[in-house]
N, C-alpha and C positions, 0 to 999 in steps of 0.2 A: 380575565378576557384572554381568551385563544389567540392564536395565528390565525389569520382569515383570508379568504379572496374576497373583496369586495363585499363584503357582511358574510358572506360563507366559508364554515370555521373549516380549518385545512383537514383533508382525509386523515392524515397520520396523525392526528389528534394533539400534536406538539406544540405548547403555547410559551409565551416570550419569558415566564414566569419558571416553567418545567428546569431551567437550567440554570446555577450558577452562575458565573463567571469563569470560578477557575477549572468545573468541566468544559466549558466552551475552550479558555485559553490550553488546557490535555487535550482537547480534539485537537485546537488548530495546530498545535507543536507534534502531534503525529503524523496530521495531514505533511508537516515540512520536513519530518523525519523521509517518509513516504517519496516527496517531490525531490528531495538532491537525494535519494538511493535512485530513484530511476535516472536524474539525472548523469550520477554516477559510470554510472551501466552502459548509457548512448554512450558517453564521451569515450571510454573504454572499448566499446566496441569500434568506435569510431577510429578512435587510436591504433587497435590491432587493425582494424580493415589499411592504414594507410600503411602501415609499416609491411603488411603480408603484402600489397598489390600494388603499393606506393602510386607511382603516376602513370603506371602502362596503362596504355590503350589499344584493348585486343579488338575493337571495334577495324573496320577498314572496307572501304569503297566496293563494291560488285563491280564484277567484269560491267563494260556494256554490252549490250544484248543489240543485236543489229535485226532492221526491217522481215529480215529473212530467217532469221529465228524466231520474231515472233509469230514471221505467216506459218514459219512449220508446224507451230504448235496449235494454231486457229484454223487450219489447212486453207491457207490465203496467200497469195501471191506478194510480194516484196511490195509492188505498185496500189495495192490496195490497201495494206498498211500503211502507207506513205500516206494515202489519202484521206484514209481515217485521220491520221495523225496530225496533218495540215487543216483539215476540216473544223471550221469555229461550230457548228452542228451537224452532229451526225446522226440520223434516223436509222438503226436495222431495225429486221423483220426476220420474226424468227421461227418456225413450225411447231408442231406439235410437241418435238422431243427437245425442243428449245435450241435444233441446230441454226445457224442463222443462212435466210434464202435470198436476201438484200439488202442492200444499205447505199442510200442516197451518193455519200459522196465518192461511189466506186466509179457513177457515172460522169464528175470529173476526168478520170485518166481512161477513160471507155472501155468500164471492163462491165461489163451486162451481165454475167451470170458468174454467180459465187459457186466454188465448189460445194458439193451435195454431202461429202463426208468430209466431217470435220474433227476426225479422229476419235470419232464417239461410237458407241453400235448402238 
């Protein structure tokens, strides 16, 4: 009797009978040859990664970026940013070339019309 799935014999034709023991225990002692060489290899690498970079931390905080730089970039005034930003919902609306022509909470700080170029062509 084969290897089965639930009465049907397995594709790779392999049955419990095809193999030894002591081929099984040569697989399984290559498969362990196999698992502590890789393990080997991480810890090693792992090893030179701490000693080459040790505990620096070339990571570090960005400047802050203030209201008025990001109106420059959105071609939006200081006060509208501010209001987007305050805002728990904010609705824009934006044209054809996906510039934006409104947005609910500009009418907050009473500003009615969003600039037309927004640094795009």
């Amino acid at each position: 009797m084969g290897l089965s799935f639930f009465g049907i014999p397995a594709p790779w034709g392999i049955s419990f009978y095809d193999e030894s023991l002591p081929a099984v225990l040569r697989r399984l002692a290559g498969y362990t040859v196999v698992i502590l060489a890789d393990t080997f290899v991480l810890l090693a690498w792992a090893r030179y990664n701490q000693l080459r970079f040790g505990r620096r931390n070339r990571r570090r905080r960005s400047d802050p970026i203030s209201p008025a730089d990001v109106g420059g970039f959105f071609a939006l005034t200081p006060g509208q940013v501010i209001a987007c930003q305050s805002a728990k919902r904010c609705v824009m609306t934006h044209d054809e070339k996906g510039r934006l022509t409104a947005c609910d909470s500009f009418e907050k700080v009473a500003l009615k019309e969003v600039p037309r170029n927004l640094g795009r062509t």
